[in-house]
C-alpha positions as CSV (number, residue, x, y, z in Angstrom):
1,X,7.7,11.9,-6.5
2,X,6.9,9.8,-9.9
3,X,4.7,6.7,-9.0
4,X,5.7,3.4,-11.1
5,X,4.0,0.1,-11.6
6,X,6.7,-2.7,-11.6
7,X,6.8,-5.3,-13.7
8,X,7.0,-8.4,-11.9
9,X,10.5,-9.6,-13.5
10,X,11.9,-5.8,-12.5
11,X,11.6,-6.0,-8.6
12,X,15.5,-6.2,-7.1
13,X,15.6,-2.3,-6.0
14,X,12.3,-2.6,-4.3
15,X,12.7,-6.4,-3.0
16,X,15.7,-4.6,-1.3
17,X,13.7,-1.8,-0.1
18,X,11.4,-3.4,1.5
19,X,13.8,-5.8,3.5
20,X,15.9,-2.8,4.5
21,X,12.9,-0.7,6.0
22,X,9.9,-3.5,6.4
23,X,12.1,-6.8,6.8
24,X,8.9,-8.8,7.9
25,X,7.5,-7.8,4.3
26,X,7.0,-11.1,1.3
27,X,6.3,-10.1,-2.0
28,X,4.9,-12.0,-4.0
29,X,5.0,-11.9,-8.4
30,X,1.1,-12.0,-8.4
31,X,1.0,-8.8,-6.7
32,X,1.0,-5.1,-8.2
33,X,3.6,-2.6,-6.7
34,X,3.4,0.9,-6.9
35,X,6.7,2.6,-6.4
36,X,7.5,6.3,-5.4
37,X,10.7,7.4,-6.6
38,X,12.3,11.4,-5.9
39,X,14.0,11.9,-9.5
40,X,17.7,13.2,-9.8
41,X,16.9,14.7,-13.0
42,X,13.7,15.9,-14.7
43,X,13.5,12.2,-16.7
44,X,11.7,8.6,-16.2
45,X,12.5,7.1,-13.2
46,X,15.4,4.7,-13.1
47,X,15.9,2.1,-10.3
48,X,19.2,2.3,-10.9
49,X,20.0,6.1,-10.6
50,X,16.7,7.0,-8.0
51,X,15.7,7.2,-4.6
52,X,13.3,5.1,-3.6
53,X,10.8,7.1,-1.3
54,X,7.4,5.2,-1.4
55,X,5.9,1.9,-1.9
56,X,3.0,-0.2,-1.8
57,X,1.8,-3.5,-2.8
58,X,-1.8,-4.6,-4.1
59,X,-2.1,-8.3,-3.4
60,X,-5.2,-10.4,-5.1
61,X,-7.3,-12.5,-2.3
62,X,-10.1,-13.9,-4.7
63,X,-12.0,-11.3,-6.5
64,X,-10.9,-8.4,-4.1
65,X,-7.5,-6.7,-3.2
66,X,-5.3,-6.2,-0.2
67,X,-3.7,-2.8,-0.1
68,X,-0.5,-3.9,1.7
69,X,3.2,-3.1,2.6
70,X,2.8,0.9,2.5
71,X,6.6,2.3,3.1
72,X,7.9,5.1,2.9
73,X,11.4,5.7,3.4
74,X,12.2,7.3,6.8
75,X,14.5,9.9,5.2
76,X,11.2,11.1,3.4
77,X,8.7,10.8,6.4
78,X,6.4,13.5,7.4
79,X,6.5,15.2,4.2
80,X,3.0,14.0,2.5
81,X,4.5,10.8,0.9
82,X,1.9,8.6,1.7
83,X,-0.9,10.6,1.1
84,X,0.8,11.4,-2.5
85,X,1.1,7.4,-2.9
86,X,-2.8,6.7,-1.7
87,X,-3.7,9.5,-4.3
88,X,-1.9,7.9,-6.6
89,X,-3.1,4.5,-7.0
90,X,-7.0,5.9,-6.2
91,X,-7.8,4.8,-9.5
92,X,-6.7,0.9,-8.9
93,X,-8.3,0.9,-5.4
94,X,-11.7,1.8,-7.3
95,X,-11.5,-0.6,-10.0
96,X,-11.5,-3.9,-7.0
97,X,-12.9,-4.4,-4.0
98,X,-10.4,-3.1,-2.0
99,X,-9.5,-3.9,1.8
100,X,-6.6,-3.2,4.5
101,X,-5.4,-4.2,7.8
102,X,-4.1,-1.0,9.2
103,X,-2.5,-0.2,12.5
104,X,-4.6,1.7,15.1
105,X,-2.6,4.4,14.7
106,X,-3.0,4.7,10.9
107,X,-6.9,4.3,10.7
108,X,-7.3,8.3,10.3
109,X,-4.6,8.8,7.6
110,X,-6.5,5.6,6.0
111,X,-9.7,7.1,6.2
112,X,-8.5,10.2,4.8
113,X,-8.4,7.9,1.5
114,X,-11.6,6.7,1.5
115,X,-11.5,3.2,3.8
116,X,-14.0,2.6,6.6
117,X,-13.8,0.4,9.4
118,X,-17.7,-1.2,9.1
119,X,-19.7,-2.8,7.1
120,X,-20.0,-6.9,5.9
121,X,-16.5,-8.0,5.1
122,X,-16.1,-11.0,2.5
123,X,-15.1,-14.1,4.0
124,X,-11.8,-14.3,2.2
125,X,-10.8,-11.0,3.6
126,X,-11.9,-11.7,7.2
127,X,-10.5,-15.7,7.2
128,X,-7.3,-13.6,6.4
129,X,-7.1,-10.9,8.6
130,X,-9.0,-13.4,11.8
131,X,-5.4,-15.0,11.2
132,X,-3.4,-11.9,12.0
133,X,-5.2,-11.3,14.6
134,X,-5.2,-14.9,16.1
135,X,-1.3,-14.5,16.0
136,X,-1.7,-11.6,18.5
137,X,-1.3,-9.0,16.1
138,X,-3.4,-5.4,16.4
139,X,-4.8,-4.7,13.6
140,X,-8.2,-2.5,11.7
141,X,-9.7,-4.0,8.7
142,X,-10.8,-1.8,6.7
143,X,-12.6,-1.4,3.0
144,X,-12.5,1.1,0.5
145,X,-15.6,2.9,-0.1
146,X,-15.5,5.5,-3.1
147,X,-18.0,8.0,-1.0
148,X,-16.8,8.1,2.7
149,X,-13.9,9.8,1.0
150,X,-13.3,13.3,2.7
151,X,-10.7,16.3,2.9
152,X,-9.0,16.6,5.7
């Protein structure tokens, strides 16, 4: 897999993508997105010609960062996409604050990457996910924390 920042004007494969697999998904131009791509030939990835197997979003809230929208194509499941994809953009979850709402379910593989579920949350992040959560929705916040990170 070959991880690619998109340029905001260059988004029609992966605005596709994500309505395909993750319908309920709104990108935005103001946020970064990563995408994993499995290469036909030994070249730079092409939206055009490539797979998309991976993606994820990293949406500004104030000075801080919302790792959202992680997808990976169910063709490509269970074969260490996503933990290639959080290793991936490690460096831009250390260079923000970084936070997540993750599904109970997900709050291991999360933590595998270095989020933890306590700790004082910034307003913005908590008005946010309070919202989500208001609407019924289950849901771990979560922030990035350099040290917790372990090997498992």
């Amino acid at each position: 897999m070959i991880l690619t920042w998109l340029d905001p004007n260059s988004r029609a494969e992966v605005y596709r993508f994500y309505r395909q697999f993750m319908p309920y998904a709104r990108l935005t131009k103001k946020e970064l997105v990563a995408v994993g791509y499995r290469l036909t030939t030994l070249r730079q990835p092409s939206v055009a010609s490539d797979t998309i197997t991976a993606a994820v979003r990293l949406r500004p809230i104030g000075p801080y960062q919302l790792l959202t929208g992680m997808l990976v194509h169910p063709d490509y499941r269970q074969q260490g996409l996503g933990h290639s994809l959080m290793q991936a953009i490690d460096k831009s979850l250390q260079t923000t604050p970084s936070f997540l709402f993750s599904l109970p379910k997900l709050t291991h593989f999360y933590a595998q990457h270095g989020f933890v579920e306590h700790g004082v949350m910034p307003a913005e992040i908590t008005q946010l996910y309070q919202g989500y959560i208001n609407q019924g929705k289950q849901l771990v916040l979560m922030r990035y924390e350099l040290q917790t990170l372990t090997k498992s």
